[in-house]
mmCIF entry with sequence, helices, sheets and N, C-alpha, C, O atoms, coordinates in Angstrom:
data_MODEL
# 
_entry.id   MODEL 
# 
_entity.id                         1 
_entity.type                       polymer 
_entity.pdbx_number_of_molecules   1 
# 
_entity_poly.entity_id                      1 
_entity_poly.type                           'polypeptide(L)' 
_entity_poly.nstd_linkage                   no 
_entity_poly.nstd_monomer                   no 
_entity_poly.pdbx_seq_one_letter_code       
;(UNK)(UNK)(UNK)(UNK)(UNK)(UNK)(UNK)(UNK)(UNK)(UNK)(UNK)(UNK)(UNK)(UNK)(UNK)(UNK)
(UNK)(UNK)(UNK)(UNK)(UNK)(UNK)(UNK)(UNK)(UNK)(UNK)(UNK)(UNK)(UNK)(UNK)(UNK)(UNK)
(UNK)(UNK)(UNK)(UNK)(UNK)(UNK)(UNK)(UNK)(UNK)(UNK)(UNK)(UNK)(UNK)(UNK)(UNK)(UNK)
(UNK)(UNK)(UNK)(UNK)(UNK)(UNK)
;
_entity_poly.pdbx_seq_one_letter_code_can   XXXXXXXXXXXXXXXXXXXXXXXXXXXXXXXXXXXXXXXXXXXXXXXXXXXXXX 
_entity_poly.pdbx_strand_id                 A 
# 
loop_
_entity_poly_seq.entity_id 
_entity_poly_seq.num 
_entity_poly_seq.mon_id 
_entity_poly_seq.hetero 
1 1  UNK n 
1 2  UNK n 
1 3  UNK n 
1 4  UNK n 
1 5  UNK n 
1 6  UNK n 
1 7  UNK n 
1 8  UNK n 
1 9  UNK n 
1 10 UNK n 
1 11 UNK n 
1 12 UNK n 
1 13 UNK n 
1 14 UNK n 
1 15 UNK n 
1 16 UNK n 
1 17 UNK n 
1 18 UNK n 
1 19 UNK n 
1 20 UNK n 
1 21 UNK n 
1 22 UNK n 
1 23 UNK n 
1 24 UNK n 
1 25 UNK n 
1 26 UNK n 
1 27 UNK n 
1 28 UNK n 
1 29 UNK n 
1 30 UNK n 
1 31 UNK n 
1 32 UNK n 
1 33 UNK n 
1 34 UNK n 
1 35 UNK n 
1 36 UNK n 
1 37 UNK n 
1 38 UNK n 
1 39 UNK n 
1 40 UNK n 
1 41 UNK n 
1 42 UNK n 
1 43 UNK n 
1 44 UNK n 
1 45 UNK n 
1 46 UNK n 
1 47 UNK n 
1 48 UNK n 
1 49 UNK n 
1 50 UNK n 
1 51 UNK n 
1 52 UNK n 
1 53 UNK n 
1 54 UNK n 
# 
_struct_asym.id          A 
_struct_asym.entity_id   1 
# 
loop_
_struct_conf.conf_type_id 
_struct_conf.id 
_struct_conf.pdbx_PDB_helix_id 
_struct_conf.beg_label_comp_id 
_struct_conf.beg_label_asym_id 
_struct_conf.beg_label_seq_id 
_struct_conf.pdbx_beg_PDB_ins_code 
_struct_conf.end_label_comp_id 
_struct_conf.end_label_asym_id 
_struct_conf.end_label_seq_id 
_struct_conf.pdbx_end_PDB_ins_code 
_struct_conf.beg_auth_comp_id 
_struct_conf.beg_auth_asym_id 
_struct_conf.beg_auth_seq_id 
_struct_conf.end_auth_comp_id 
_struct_conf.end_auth_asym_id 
_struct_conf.end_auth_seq_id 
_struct_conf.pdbx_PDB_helix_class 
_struct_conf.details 
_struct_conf.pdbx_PDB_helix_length 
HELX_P HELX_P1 AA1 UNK A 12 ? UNK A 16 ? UNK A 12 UNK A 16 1 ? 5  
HELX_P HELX_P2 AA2 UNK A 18 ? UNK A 24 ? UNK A 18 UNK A 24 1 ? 7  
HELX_P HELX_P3 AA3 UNK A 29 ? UNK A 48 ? UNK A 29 UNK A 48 1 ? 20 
# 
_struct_conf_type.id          HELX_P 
_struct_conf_type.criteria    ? 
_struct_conf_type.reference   ? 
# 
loop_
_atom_site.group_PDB 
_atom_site.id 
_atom_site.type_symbol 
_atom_site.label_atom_id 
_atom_site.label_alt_id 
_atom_site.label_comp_id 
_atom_site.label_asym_id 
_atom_site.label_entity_id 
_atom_site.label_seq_id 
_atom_site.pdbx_PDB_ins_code 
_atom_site.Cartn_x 
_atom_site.Cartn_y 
_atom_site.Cartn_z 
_atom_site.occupancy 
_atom_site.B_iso_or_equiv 
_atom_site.pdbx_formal_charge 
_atom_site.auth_seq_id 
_atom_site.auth_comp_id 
_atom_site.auth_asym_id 
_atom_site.auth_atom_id 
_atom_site.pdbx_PDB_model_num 
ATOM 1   N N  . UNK A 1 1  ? -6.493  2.538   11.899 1.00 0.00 ? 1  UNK A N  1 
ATOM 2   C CA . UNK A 1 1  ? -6.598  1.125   12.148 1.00 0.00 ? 1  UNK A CA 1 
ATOM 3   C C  . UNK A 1 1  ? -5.396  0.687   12.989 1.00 0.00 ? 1  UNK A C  1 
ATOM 4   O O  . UNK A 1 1  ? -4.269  1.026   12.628 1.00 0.00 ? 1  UNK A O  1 
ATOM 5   N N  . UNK A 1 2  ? -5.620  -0.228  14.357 1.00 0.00 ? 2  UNK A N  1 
ATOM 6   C CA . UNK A 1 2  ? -4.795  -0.436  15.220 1.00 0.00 ? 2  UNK A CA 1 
ATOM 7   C C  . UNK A 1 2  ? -3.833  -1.527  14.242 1.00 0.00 ? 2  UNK A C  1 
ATOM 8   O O  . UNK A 1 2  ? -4.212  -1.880  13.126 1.00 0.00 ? 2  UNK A O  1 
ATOM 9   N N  . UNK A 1 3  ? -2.701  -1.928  14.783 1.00 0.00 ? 3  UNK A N  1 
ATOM 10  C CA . UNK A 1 3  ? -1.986  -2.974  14.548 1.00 0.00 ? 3  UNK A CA 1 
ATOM 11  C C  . UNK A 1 3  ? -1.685  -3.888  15.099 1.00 0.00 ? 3  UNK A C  1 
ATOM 12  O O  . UNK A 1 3  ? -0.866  -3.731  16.005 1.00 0.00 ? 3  UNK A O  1 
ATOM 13  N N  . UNK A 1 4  ? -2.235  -5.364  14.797 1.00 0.00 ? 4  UNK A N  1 
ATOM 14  C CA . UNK A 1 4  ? -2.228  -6.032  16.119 1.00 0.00 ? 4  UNK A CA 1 
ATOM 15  C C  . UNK A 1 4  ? -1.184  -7.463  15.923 1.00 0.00 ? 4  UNK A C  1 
ATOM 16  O O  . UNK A 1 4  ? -0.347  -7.572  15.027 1.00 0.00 ? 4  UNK A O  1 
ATOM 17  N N  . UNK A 1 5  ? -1.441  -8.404  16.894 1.00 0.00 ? 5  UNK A N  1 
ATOM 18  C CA . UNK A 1 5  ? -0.309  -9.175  16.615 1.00 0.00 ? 5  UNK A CA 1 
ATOM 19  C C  . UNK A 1 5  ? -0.688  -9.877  16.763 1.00 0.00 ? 5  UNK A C  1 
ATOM 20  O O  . UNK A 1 5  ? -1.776  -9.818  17.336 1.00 0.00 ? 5  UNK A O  1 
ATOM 21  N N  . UNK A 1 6  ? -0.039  -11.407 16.313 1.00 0.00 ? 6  UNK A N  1 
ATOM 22  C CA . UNK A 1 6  ? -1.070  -12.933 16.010 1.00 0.00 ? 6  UNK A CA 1 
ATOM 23  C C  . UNK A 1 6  ? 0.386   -13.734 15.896 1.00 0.00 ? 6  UNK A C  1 
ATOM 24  O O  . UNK A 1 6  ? 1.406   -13.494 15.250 1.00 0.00 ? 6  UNK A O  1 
ATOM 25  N N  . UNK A 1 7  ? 0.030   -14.755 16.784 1.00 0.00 ? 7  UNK A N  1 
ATOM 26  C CA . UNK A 1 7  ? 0.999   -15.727 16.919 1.00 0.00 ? 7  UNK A CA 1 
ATOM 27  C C  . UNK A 1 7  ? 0.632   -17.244 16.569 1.00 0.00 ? 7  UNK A C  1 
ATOM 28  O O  . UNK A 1 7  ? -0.241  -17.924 17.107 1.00 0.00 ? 7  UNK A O  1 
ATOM 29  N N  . UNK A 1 8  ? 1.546   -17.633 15.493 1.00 0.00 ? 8  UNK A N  1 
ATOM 30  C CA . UNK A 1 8  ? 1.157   -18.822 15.132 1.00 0.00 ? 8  UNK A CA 1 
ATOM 31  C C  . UNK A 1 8  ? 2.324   -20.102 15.574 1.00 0.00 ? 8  UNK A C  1 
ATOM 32  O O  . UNK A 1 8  ? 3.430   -20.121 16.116 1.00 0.00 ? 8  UNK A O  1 
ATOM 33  N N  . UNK A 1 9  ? 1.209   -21.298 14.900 1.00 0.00 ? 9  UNK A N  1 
ATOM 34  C CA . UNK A 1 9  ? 2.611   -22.446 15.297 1.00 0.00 ? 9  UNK A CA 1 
ATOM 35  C C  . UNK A 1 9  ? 2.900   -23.237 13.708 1.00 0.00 ? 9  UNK A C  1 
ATOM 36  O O  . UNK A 1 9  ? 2.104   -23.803 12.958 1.00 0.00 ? 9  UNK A O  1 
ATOM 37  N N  . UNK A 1 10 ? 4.125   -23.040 13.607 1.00 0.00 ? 10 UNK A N  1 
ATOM 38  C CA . UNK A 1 10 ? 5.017   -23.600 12.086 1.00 0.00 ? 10 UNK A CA 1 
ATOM 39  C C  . UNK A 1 10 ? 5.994   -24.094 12.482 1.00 0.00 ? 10 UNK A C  1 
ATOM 40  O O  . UNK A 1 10 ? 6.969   -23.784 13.167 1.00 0.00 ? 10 UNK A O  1 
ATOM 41  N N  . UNK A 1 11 ? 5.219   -25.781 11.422 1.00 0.00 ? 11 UNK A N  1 
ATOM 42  C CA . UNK A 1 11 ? 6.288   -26.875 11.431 1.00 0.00 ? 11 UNK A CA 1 
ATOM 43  C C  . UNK A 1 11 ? 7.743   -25.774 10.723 1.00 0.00 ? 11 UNK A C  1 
ATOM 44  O O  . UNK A 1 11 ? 7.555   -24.670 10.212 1.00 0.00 ? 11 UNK A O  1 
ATOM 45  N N  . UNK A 1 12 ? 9.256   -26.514 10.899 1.00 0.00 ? 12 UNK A N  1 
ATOM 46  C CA . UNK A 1 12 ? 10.008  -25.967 10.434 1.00 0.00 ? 12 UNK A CA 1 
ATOM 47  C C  . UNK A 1 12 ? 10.277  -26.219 9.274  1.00 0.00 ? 12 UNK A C  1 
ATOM 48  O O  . UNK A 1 12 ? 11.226  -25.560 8.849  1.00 0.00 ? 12 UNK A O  1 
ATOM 49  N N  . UNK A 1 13 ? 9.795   -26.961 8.523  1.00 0.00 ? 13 UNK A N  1 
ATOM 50  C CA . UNK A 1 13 ? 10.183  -27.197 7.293  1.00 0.00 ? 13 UNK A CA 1 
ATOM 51  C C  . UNK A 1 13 ? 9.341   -26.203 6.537  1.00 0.00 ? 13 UNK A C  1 
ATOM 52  O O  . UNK A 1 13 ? 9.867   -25.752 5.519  1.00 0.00 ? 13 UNK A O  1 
ATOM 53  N N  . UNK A 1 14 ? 8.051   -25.747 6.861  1.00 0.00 ? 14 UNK A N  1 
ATOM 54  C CA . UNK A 1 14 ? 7.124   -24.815 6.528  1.00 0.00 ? 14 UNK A CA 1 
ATOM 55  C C  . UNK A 1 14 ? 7.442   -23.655 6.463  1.00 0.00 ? 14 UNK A C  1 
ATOM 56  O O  . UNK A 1 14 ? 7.101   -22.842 5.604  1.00 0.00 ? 14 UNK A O  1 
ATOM 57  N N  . UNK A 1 15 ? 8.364   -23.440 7.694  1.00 0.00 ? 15 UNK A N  1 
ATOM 58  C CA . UNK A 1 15 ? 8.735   -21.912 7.928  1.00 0.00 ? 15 UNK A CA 1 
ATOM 59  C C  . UNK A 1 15 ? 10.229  -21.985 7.145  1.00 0.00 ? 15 UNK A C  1 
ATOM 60  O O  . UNK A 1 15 ? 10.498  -20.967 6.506  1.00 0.00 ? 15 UNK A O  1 
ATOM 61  N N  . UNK A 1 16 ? 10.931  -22.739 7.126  1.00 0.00 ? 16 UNK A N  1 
ATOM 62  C CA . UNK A 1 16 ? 12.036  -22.893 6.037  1.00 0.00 ? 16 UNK A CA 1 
ATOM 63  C C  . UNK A 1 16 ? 11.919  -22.602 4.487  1.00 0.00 ? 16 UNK A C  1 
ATOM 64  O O  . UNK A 1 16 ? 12.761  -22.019 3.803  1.00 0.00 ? 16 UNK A O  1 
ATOM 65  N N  . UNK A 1 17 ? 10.285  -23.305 3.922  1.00 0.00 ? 17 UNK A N  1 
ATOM 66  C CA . UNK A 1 17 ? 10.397  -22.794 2.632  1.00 0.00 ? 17 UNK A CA 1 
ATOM 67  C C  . UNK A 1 17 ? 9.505   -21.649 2.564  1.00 0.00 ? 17 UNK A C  1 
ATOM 68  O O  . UNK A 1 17 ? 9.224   -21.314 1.413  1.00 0.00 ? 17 UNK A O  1 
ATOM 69  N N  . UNK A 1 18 ? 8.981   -20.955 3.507  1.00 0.00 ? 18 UNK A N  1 
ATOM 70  C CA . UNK A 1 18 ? 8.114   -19.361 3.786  1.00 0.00 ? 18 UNK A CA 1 
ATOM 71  C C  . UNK A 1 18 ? 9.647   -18.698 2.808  1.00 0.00 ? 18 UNK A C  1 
ATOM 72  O O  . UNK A 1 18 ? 9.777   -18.138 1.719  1.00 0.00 ? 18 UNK A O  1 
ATOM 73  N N  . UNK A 1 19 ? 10.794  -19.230 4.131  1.00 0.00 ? 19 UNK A N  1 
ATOM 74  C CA . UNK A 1 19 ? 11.620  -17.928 4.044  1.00 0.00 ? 19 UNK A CA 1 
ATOM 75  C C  . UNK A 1 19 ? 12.429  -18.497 2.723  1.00 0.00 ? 19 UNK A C  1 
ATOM 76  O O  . UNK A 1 19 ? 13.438  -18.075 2.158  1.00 0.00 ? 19 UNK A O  1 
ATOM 77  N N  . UNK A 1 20 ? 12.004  -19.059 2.593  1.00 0.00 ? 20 UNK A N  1 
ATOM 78  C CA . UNK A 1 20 ? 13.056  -19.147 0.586  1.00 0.00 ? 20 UNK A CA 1 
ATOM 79  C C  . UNK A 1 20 ? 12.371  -17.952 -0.342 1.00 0.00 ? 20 UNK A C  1 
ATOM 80  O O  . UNK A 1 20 ? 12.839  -16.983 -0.939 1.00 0.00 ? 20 UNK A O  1 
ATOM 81  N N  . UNK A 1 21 ? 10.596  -18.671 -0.117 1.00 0.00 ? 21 UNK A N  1 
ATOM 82  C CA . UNK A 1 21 ? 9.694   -18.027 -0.927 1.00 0.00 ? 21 UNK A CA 1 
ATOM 83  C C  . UNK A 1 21 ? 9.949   -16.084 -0.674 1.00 0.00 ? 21 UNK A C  1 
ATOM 84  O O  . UNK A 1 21 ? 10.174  -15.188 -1.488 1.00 0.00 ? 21 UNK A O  1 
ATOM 85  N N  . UNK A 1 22 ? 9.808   -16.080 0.549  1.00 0.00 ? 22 UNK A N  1 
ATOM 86  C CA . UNK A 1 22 ? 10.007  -14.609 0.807  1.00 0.00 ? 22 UNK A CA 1 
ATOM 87  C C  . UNK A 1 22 ? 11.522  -13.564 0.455  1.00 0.00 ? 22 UNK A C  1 
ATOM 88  O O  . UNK A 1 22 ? 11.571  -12.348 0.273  1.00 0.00 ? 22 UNK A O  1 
ATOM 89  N N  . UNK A 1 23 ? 12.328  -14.301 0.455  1.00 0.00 ? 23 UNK A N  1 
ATOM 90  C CA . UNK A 1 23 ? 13.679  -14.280 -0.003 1.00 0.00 ? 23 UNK A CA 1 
ATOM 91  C C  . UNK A 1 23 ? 13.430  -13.720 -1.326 1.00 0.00 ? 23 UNK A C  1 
ATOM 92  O O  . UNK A 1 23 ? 13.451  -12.587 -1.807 1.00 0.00 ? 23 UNK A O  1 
ATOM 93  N N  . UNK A 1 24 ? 13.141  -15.120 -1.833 1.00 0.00 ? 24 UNK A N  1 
ATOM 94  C CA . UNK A 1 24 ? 12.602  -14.556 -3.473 1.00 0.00 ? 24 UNK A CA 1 
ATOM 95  C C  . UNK A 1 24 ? 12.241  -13.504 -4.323 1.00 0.00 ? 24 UNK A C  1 
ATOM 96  O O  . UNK A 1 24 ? 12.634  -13.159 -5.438 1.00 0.00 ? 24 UNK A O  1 
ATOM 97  N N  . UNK A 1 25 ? 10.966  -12.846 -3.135 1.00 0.00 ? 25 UNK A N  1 
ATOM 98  C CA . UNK A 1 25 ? 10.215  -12.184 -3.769 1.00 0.00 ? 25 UNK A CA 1 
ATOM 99  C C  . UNK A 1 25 ? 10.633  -10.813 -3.004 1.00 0.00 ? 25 UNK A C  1 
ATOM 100 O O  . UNK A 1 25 ? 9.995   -9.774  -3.175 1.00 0.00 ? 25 UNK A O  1 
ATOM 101 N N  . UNK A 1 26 ? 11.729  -10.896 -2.171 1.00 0.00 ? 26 UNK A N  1 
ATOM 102 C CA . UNK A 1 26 ? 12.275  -9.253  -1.549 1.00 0.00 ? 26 UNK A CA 1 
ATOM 103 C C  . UNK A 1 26 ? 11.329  -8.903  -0.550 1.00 0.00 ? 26 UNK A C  1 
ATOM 104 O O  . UNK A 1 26 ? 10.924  -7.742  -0.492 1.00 0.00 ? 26 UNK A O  1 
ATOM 105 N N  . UNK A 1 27 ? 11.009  -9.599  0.086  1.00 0.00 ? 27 UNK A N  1 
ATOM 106 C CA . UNK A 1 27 ? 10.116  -9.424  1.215  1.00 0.00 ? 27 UNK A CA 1 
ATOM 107 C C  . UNK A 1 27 ? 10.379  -10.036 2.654  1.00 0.00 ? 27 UNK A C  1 
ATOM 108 O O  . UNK A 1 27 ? 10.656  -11.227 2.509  1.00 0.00 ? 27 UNK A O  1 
ATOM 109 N N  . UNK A 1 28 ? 10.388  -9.816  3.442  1.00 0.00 ? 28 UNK A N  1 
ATOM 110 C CA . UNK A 1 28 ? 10.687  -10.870 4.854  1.00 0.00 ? 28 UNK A CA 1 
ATOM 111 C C  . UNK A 1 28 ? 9.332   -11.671 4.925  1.00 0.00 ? 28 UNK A C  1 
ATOM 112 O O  . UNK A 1 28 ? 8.322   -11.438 4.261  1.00 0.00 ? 28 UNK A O  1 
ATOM 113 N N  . UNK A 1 29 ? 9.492   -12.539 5.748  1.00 0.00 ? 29 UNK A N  1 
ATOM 114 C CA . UNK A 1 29 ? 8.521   -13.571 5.890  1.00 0.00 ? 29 UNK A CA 1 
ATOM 115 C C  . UNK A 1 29 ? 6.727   -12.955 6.642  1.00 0.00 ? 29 UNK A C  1 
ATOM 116 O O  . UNK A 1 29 ? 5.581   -13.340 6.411  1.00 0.00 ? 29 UNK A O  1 
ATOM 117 N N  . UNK A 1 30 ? 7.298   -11.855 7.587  1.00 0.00 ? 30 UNK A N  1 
ATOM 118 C CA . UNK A 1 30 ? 5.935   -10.912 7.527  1.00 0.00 ? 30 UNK A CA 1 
ATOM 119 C C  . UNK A 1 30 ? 5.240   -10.419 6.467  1.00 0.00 ? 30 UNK A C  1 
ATOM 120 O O  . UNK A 1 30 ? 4.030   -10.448 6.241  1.00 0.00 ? 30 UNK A O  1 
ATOM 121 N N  . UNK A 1 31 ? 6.078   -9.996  5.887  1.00 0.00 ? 31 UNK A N  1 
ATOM 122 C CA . UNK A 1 31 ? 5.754   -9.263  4.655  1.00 0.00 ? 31 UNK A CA 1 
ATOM 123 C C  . UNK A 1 31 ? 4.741   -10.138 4.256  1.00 0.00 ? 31 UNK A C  1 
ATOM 124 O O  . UNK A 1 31 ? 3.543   -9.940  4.457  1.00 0.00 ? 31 UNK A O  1 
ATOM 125 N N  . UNK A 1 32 ? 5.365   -11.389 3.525  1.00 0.00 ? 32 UNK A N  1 
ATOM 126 C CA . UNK A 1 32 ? 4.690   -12.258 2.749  1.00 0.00 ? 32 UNK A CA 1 
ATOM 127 C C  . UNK A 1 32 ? 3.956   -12.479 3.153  1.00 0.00 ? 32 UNK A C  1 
ATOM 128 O O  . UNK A 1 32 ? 3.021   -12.089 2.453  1.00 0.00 ? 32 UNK A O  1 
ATOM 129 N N  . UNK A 1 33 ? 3.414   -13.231 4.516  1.00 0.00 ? 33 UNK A N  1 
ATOM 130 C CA . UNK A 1 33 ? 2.536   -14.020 5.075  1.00 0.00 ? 33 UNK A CA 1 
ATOM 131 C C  . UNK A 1 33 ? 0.969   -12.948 4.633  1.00 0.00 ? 33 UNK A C  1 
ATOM 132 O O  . UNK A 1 33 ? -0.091  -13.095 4.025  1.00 0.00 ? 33 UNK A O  1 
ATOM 133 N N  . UNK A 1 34 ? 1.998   -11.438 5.708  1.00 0.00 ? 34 UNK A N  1 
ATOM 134 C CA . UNK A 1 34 ? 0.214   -10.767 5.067  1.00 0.00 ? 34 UNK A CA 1 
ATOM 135 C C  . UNK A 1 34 ? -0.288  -10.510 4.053  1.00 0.00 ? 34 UNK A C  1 
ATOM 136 O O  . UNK A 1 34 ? -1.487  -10.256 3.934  1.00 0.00 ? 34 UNK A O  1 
ATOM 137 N N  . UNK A 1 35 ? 0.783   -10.533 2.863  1.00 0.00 ? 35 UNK A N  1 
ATOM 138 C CA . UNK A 1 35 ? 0.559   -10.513 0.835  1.00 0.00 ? 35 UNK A CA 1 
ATOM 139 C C  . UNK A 1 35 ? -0.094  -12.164 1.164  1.00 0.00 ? 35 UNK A C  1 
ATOM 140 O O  . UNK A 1 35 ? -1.204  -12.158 0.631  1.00 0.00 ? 35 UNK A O  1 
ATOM 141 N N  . UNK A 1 36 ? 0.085   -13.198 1.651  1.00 0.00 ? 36 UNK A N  1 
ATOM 142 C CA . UNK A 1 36 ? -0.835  -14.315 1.482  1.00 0.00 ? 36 UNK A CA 1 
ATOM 143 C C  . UNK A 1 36 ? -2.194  -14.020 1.892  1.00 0.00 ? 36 UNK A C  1 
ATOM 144 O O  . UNK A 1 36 ? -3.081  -14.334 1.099  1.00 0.00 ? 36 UNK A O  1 
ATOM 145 N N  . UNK A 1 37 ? -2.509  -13.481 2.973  1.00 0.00 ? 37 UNK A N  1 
ATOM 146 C CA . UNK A 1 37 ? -3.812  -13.404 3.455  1.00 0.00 ? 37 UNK A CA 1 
ATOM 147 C C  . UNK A 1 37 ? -4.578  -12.511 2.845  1.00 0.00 ? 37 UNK A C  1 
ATOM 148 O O  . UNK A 1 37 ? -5.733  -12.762 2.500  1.00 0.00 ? 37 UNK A O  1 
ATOM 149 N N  . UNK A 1 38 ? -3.891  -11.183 2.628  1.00 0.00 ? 38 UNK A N  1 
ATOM 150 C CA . UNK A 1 38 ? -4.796  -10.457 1.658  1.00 0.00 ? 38 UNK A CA 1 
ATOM 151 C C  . UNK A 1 38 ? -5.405  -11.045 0.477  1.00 0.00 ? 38 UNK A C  1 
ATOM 152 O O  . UNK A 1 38 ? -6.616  -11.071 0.253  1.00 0.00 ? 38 UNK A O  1 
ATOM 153 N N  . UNK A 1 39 ? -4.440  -11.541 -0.303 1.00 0.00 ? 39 UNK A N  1 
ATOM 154 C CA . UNK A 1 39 ? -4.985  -12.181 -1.565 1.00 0.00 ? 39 UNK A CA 1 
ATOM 155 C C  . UNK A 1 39 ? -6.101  -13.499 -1.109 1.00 0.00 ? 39 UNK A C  1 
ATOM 156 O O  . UNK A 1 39 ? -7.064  -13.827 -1.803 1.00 0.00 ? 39 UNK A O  1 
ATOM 157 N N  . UNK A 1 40 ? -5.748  -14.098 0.110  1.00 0.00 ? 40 UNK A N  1 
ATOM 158 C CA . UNK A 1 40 ? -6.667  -15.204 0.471  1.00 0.00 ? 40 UNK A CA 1 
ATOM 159 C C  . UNK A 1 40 ? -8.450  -14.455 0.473  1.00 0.00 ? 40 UNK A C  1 
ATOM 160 O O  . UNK A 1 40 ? -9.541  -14.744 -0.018 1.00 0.00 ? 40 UNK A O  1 
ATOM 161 N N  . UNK A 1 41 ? -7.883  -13.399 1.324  1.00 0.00 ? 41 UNK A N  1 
ATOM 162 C CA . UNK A 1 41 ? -8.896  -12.637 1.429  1.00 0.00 ? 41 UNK A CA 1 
ATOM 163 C C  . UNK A 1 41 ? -9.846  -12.142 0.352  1.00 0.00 ? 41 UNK A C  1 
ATOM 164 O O  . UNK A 1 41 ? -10.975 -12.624 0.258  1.00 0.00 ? 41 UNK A O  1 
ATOM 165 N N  . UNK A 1 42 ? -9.433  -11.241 -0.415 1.00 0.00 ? 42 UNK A N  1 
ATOM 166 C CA . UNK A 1 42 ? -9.655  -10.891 -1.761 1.00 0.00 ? 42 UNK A CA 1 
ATOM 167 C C  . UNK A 1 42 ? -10.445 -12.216 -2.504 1.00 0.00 ? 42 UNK A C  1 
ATOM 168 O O  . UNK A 1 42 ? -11.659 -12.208 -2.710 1.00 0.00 ? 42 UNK A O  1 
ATOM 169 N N  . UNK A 1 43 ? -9.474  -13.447 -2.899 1.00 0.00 ? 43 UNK A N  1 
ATOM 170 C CA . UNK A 1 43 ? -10.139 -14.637 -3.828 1.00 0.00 ? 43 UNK A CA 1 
ATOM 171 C C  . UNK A 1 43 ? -12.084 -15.020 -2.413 1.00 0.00 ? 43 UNK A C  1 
ATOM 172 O O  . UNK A 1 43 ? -13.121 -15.417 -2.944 1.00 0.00 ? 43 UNK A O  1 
ATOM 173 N N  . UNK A 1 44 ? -12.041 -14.855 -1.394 1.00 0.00 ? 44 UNK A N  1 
ATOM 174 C CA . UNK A 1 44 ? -12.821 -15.361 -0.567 1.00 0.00 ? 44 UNK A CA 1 
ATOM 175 C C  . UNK A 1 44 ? -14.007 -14.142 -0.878 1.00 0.00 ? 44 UNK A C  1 
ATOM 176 O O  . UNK A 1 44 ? -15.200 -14.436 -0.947 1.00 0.00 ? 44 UNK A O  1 
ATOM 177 N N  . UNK A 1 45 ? -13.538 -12.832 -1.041 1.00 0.00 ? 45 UNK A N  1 
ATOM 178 C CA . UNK A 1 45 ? -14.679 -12.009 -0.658 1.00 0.00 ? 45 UNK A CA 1 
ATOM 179 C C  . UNK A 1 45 ? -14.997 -11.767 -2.510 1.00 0.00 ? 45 UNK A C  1 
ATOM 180 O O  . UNK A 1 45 ? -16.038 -11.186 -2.816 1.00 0.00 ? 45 UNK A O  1 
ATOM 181 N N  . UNK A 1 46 ? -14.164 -12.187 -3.487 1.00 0.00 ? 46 UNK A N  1 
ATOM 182 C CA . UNK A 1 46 ? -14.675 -12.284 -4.818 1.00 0.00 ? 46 UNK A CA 1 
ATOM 183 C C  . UNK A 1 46 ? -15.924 -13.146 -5.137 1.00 0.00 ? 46 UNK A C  1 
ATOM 184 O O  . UNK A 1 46 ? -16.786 -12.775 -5.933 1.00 0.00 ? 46 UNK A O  1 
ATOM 185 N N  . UNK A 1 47 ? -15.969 -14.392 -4.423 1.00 0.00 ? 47 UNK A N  1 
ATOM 186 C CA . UNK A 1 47 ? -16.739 -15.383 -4.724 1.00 0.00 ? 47 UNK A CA 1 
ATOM 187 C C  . UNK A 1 47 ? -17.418 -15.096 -3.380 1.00 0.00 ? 47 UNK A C  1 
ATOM 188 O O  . UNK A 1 47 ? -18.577 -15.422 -3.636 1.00 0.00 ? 47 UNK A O  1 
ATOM 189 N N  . UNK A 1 48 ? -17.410 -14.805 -2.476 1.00 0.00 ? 48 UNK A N  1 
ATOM 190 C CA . UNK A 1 48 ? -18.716 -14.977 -1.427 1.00 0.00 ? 48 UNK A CA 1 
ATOM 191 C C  . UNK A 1 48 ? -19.318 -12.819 -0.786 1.00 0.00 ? 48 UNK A C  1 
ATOM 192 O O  . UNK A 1 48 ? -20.010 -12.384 0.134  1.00 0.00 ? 48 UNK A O  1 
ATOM 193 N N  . UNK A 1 49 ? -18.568 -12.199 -1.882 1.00 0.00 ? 49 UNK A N  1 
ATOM 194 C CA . UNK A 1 49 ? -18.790 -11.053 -1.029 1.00 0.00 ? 49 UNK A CA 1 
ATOM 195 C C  . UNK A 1 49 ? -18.169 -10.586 -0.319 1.00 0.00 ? 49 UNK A C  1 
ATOM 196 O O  . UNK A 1 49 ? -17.530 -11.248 0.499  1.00 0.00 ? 49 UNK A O  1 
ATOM 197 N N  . UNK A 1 50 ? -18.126 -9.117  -0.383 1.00 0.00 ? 50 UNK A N  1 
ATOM 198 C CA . UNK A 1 50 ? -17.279 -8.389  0.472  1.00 0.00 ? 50 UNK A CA 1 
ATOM 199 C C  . UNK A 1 50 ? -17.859 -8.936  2.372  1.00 0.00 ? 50 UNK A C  1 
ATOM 200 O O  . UNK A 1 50 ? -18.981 -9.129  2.841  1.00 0.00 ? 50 UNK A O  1 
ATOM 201 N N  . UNK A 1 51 ? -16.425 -9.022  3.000  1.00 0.00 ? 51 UNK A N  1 
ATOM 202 C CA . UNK A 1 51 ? -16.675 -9.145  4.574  1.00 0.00 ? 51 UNK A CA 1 
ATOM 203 C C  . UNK A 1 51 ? -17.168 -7.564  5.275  1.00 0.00 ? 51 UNK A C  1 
ATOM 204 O O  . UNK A 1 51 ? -16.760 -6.457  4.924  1.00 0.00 ? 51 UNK A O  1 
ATOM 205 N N  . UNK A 1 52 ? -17.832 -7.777  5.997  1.00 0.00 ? 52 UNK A N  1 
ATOM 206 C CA . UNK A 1 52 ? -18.110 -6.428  6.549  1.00 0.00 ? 52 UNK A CA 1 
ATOM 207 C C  . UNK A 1 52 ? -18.159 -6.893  8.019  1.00 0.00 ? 52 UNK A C  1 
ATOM 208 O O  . UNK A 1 52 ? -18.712 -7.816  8.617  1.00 0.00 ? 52 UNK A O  1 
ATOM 209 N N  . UNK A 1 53 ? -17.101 -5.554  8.450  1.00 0.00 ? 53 UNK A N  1 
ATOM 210 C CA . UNK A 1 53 ? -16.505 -5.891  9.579  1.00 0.00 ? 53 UNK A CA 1 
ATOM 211 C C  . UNK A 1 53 ? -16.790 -4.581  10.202 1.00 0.00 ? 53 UNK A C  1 
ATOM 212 O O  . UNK A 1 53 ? -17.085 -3.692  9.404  1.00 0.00 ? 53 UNK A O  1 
ATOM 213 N N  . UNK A 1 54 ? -16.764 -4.239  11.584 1.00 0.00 ? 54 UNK A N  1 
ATOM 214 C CA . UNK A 1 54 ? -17.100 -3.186  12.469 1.00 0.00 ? 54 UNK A CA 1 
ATOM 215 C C  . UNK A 1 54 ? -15.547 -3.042  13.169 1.00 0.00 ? 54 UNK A C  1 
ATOM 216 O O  . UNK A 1 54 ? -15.341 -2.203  14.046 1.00 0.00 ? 54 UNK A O  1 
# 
């Protein structure tokens, strides 16, 4: 699986408490973001089904 890259736009106060939260939990703010989406992911494909992707 390739690795790809995704650029977003964050207010700074947003990205200020990312990096507290990530701090926290021993992770950099990459880290976290993709531990957010997975789990987003996961709660989404619990209740509507696995995504099936090509």
């Amino acid at each position: 699986m390739a690795i790809k890259s995704l650029s977003i736009r964050i207010d700074e106060k947003m990205l200020n408490k990312l990096h507290v939260v990530s701090d926290y939990e021993g992770r950099s703010a990459n880290s976290q973001i993709l531990i957010l989406i997975r789990d987003c992911i996961e709660l989404y494909e619990a209740e509507h089904g696995k995504i099936e992707v090509e």
